[in-house]
TIDO-84467 format. One record per residue (C-alpha): residue in one letter; chain; x, y, z negated. Coordinates in steps of 0.5 Angstrom, whole numbers. Each point is the difference from the previous one (the first is absolute). Last residue first. Layout:
N
{"A", "A", {X, Y, Z}}
...
//
This chain:
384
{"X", "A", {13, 42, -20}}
{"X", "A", {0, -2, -8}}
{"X", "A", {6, 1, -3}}
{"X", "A", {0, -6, -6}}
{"X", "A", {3, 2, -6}}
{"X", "A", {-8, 0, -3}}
{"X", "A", {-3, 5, -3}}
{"X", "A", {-8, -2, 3}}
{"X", "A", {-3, 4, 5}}
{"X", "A", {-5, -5, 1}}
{"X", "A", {1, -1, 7}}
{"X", "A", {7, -1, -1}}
{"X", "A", {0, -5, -5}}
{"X", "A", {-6, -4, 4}}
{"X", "A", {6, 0, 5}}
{"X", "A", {5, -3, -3}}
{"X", "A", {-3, -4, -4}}
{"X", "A", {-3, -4, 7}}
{"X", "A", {7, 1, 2}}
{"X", "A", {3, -5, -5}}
{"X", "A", {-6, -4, 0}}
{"X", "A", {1, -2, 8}}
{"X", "A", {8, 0, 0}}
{"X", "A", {-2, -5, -7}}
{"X", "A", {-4, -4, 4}}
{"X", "A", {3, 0, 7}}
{"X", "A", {6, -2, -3}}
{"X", "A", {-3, -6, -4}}
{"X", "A", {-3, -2, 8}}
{"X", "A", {8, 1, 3}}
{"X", "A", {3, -5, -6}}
{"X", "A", {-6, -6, 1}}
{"X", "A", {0, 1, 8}}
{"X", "A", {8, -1, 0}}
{"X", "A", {-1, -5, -6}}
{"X", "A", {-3, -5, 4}}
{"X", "A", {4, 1, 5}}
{"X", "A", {5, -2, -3}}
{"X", "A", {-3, -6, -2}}
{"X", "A", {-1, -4, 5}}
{"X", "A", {-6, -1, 4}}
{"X", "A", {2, 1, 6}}
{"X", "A", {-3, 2, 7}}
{"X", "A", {-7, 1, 0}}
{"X", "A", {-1, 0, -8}}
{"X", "A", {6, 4, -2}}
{"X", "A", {-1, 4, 6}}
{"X", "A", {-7, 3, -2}}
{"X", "A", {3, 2, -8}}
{"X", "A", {5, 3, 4}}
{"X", "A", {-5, 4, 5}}
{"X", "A", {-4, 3, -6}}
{"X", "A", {6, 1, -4}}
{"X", "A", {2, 5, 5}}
{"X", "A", {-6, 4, 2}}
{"X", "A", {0, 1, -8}}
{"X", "A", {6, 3, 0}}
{"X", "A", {-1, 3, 6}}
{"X", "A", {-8, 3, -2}}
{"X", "A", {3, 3, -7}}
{"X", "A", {7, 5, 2}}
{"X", "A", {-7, 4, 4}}
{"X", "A", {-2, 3, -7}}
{"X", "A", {6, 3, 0}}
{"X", "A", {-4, 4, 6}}
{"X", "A", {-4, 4, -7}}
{"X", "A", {6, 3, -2}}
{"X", "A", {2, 0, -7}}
{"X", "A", {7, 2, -4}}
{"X", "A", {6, -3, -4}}
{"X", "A", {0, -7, 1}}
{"X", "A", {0, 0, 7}}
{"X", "A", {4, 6, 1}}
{"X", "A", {7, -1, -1}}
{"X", "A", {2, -6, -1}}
{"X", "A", {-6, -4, 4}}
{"X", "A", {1, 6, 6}}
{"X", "A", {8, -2, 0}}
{"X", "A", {-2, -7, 1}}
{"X", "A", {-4, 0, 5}}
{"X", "A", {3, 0, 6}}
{"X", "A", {4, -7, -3}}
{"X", "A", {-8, -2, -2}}
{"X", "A", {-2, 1, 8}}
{"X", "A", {6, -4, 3}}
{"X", "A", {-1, -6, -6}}
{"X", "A", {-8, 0, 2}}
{"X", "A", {2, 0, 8}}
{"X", "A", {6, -6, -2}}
{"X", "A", {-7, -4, -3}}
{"X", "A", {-5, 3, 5}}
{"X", "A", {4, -3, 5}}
{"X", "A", {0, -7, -3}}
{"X", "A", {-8, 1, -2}}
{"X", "A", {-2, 1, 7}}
{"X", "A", {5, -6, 2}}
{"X", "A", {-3, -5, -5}}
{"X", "A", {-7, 2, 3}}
{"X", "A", {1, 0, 8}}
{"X", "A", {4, -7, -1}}
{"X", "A", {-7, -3, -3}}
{"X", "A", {-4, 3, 5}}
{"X", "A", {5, -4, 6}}
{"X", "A", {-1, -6, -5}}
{"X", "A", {-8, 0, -2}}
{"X", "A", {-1, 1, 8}}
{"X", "A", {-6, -5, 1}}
{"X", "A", {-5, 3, 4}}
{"X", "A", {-7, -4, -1}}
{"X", "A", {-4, 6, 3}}
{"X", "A", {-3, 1, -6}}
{"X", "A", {3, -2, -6}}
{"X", "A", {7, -1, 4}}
{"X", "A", {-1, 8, 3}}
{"X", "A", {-2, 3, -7}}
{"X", "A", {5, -4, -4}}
{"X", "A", {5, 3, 4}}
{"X", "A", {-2, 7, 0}}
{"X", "A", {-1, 0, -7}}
{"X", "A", {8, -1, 1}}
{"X", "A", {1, 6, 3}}
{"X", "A", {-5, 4, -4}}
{"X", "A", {5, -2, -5}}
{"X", "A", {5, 3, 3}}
{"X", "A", {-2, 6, 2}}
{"X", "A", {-3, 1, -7}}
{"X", "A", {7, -1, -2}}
{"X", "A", {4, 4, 4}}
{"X", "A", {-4, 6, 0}}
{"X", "A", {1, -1, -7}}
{"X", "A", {7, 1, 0}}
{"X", "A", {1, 6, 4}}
{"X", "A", {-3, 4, -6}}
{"X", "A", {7, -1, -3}}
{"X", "A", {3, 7, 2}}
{"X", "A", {-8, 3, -2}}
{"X", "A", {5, 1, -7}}
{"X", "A", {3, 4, 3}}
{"X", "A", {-4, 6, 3}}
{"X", "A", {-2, 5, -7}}
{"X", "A", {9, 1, 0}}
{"X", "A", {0, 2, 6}}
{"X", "A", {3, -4, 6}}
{"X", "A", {7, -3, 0}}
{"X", "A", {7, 3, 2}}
{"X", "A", {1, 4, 6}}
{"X", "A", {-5, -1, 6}}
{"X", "A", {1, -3, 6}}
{"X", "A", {0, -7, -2}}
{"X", "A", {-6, 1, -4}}
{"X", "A", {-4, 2, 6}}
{"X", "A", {3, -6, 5}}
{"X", "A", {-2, -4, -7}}
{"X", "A", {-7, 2, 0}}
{"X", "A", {-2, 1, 7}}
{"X", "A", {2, -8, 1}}
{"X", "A", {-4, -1, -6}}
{"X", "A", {-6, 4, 4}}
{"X", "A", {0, -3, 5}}
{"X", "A", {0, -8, -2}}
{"X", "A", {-5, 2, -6}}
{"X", "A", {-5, 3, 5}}
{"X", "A", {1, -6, 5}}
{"X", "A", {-2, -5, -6}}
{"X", "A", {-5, 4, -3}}
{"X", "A", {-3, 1, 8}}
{"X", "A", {1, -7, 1}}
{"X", "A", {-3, -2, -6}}
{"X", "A", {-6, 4, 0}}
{"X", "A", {-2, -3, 7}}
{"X", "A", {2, -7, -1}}
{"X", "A", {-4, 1, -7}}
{"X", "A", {-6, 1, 4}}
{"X", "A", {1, -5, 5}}
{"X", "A", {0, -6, -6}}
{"X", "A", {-5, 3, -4}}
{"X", "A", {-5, -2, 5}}
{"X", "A", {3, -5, 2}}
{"X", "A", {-1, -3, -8}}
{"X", "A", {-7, 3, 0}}
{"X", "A", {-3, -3, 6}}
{"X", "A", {4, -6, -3}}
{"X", "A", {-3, -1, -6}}
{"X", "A", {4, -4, -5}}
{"X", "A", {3, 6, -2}}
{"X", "A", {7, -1, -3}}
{"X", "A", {5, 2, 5}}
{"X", "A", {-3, 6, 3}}
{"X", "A", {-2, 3, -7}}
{"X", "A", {7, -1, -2}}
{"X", "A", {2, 4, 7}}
{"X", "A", {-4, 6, -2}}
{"X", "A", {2, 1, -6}}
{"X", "A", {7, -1, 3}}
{"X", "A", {-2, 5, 5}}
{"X", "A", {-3, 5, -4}}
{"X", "A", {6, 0, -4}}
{"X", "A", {5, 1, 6}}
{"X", "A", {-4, 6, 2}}
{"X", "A", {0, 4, -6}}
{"X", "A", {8, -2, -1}}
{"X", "A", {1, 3, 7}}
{"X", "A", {-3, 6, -1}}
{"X", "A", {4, 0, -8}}
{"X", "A", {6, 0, 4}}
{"X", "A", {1, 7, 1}}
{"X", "A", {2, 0, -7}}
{"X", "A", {6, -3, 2}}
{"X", "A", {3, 8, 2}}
{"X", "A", {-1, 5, 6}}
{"X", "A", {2, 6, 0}}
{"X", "A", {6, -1, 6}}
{"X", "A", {-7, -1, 4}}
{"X", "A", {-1, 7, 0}}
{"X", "A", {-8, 0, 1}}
{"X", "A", {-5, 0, 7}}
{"X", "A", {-7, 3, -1}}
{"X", "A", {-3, -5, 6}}
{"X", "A", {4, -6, -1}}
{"X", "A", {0, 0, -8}}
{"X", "A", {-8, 2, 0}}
{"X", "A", {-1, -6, 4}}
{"X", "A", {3, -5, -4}}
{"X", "A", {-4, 3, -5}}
{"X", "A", {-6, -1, 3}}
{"X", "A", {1, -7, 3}}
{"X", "A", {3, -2, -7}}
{"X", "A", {-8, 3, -3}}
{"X", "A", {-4, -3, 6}}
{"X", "A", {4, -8, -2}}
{"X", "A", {-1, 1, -7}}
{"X", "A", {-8, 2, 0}}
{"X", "A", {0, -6, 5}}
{"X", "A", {3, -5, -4}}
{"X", "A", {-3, 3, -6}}
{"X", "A", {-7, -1, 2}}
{"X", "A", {2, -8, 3}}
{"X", "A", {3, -2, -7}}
{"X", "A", {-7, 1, -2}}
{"X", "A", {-3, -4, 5}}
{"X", "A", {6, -5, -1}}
{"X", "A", {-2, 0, -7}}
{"X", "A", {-7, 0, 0}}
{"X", "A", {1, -7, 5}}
{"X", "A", {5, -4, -4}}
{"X", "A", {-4, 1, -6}}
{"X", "A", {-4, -7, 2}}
{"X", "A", {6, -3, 2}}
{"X", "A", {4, 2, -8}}
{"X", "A", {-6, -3, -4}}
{"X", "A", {4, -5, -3}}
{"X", "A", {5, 5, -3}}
{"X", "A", {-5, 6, 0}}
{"X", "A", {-4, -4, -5}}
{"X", "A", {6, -3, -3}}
{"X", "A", {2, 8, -3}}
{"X", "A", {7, 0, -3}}
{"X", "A", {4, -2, 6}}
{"X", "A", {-5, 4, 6}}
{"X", "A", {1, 6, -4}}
{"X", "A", {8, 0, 0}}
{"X", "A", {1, -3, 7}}
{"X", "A", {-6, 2, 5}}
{"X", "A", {-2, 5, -4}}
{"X", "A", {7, 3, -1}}
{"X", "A", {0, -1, 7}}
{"X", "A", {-7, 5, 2}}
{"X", "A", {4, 5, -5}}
{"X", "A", {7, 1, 4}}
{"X", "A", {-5, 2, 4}}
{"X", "A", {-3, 5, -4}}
{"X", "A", {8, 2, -1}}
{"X", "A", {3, 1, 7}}
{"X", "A", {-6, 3, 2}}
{"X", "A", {0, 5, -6}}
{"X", "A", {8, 1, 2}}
{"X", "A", {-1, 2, 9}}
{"X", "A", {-1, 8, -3}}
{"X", "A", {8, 0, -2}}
{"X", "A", {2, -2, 7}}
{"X", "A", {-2, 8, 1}}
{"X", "A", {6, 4, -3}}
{"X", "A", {5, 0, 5}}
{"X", "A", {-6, -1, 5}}
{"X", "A", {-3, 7, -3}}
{"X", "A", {-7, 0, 4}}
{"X", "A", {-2, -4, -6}}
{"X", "A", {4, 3, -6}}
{"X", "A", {-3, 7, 1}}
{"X", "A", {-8, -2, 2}}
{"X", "A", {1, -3, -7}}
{"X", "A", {2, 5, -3}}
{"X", "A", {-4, 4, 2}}
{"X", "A", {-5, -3, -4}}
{"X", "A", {-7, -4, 3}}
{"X", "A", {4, -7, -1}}
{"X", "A", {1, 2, -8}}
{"X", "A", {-6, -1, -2}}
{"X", "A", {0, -7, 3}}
{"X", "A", {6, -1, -3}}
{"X", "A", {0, 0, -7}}
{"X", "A", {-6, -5, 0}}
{"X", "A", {2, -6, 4}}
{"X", "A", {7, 1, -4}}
{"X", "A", {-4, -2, -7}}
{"X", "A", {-3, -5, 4}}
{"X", "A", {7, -3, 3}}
{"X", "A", {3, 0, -7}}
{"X", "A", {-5, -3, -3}}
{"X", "A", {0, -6, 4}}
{"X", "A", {7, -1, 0}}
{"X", "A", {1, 2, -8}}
{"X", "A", {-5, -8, 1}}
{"X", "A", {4, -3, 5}}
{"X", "A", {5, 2, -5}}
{"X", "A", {-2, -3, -5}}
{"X", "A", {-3, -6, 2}}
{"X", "A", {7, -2, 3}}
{"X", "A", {5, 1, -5}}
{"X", "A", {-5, -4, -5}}
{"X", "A", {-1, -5, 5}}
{"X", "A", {8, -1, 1}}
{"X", "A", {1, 1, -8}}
{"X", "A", {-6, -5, -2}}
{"X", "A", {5, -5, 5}}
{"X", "A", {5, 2, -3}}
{"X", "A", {-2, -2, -7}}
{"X", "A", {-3, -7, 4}}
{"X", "A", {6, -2, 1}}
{"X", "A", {1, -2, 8}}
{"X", "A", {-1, -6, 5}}
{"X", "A", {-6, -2, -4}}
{"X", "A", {-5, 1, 5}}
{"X", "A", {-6, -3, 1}}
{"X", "A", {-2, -1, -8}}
{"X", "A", {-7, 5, 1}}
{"X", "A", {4, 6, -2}}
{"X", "A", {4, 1, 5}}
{"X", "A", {-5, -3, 7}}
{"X", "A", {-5, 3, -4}}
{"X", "A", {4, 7, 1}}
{"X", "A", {0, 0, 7}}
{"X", "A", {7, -2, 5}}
{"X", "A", {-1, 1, 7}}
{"X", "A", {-1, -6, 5}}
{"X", "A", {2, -8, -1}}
{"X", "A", {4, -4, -4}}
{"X", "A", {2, 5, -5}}
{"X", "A", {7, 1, -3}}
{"X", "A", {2, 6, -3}}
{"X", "A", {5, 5, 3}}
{"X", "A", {-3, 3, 6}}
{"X", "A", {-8, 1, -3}}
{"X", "A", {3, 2, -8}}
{"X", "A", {5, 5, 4}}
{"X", "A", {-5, 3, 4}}
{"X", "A", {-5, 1, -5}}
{"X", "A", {5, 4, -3}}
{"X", "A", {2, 4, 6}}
{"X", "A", {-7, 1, 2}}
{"X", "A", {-1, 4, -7}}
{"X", "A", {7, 3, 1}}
{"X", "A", {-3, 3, 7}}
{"X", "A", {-6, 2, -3}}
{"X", "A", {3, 4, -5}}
{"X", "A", {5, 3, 5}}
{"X", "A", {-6, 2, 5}}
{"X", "A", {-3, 3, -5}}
{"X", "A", {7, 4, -3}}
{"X", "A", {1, 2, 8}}
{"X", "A", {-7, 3, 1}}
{"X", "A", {4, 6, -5}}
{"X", "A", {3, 1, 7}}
{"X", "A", {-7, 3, 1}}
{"X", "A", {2, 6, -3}}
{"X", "A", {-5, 4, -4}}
{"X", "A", {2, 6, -5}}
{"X", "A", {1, -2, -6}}
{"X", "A", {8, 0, 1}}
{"X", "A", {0, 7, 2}}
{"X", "A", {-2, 2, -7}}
{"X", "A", {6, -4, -2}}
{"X", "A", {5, 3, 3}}
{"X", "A", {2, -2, 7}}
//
């Protein structure tokens, strides 16, 4: 792929969005988990009204800062994305991936993304602006309505192309990880779904949203379960690894763990809030045994990787690079939740820490990368 051929749109480049806001999320996420508070979610009046003084005010002003400027490369992002694929809906190109199950699980990233914004607001935006903060009920209802329209969006496109997979057929030995983007999209909706459910005091909106995400999250959970056996079955059979462009999808187990996971544990606070169900401990074992497996899964995953990182990372672009973001942020996210329902020790503390400042430099790195290819500069970088 030259550079001409990377200005033409690819909805993969969603992966650079939903990465931004990942790391925003991450960001609040570890000042959330990591700080001591006596009740709820963190703010910033909590910080810089003297609550809290758990940490140095320089790291606290680096955390906001982290924050706040990728909430904000999020949101522009996905404007700027917004635009480029209306057009390119109405392609042949288009209609070319969409019928292709090979290629089609790339159409599934937008919803990833402007999901991935209604959990920005709900971290990042509702920290900086007390208005929301305190009003968070009185929006409660919007945001379900809202979160409703990409439930139904999202559940008609997954039915569609499951559809188009079993009527056209394809040669299941060509299948790669990147086939767990249809997965990932569902298990995003259902974790938003499932902190909707756990915070709502209405409770026609928390049921509501309760039977929704059951029917989202049964179907990621069954998709990823399929779909990982005939990913490894297909893998076993070949001989040696997958092209070059695919492995970085390797680790894209990793967030279909974690938002599993946490919606889980959001089940939990859901049923003890409204049907006075106490399973802090059973959900507590889900949390600490998703980030073990996720630990020797990610030492697998850069083992696989460490021949593309030498020979190729470095030196050349694709836009499914951008897919190495979402598990490294994945992975902070659960250390920093681990840290506060299991043990507040330090190294888990780090292990957040390490996993977020990776995902800030793998972020900028091929954001360059990127903006380098696309403006033609002459750069060592072979753009694909």
């Amino acid at each position: 792929m030259n550079n001409e051929k990377l200005k033409e749109f690819n909805p993969l480049l969603f992966l650079s969005s939903l990465g931004a806001g990942g790391i925003s999320v991450a960001f609040f996420a570890f000042l959330n988990y990591t700080t001591e508070i006596n009740k709820g979610m963190i703010n910033v009046a909590q910080i810089h009204n003297g609550v809290i003084f758990s940490a140095h005010p320089l790291f606290l002003g680096l955390m906001e800062f982290g924050m706040a400027i990728f909430a904000l490369i999020h949101i522009v992002l996905t404007i700027y994305l917004a635009i480029k694929i209306i057009p390119w809906l109405k392609t042949q190109n288009f209609r070319d991936m969409l019928n292709n199950p090979l290629s089609n699980s790339a159409l599934v990233t937008p919803f990833i993304s402007v999901v991935m914004t209604m959990n920005v607001f709900l971290s990042s935006v509702r920290y900086f602006i007390p208005s929301v903060a305190n009003n968070l009920q009185t929006i409660m209802m919007p945001g379900f309505i809202f979160w409703i329209f990409i439930w139904i969006t999202l559940m008609l496109t997954e039915i569609k192309l499951l559809k188009i997979s079993f009527v056209r057929g394809f040669d299941v030995n060509k299948i790669h990880f990147g086939w767990l983007l249809h997965p990932f999209a569902l298990a995003m909706l259902t974790v938003t779904g499932s902190g909707i459910a756990a915070l709502a005091k209405d409770a026609t909106i928390a049921h509501s949203a309760f039977f929704m995400l059951l029917i989202s999250g049964t179907m990621g959970l069954f998709l990823l379960l399929v779909k990982i056996i005939s990913i490894f079955k297909s893998h076993f059979s070949a001989n040696g690894l997958p092209d070059k462009q695919f492995l970085p999808s390797f680790l894209i187990v990793i967030p279909n763990i974690t938002l599993f996971a946490i919606t889980f544990f959001r089940i939990g606070h859901y049923l003890n809030h409204h049907h006075a169900t106490h399973l802090h401990n059973y959900f507590m074992i889900i949390m600490i045994t998703a980030l073990a497996f996720e630990t020797w899964y990610m030492m697998f995953g850069l083992a696989l990787l460490r021949d593309y990182f030498k020979k190729y990372f470095f030196d050349e672009f694709n836009v499914s690079q951008w897919g190495l973001i979402c598990p490294f942020v994945a992975y902070s996210v659960l250390s920093s939740f681990v840290y506060n329902v299991f043990l507040k020790n330090i190294f888990f503390y780090f292990l957040s820490l390490i996993a977020l400042s990776i995902t800030v430099i793998l972020f900028f790195m091929l954001l360059y990368k990127q903006l380098a290819c696309q403006k033609n500069k002459k750069i060592n970088i072979k753009c694909e």
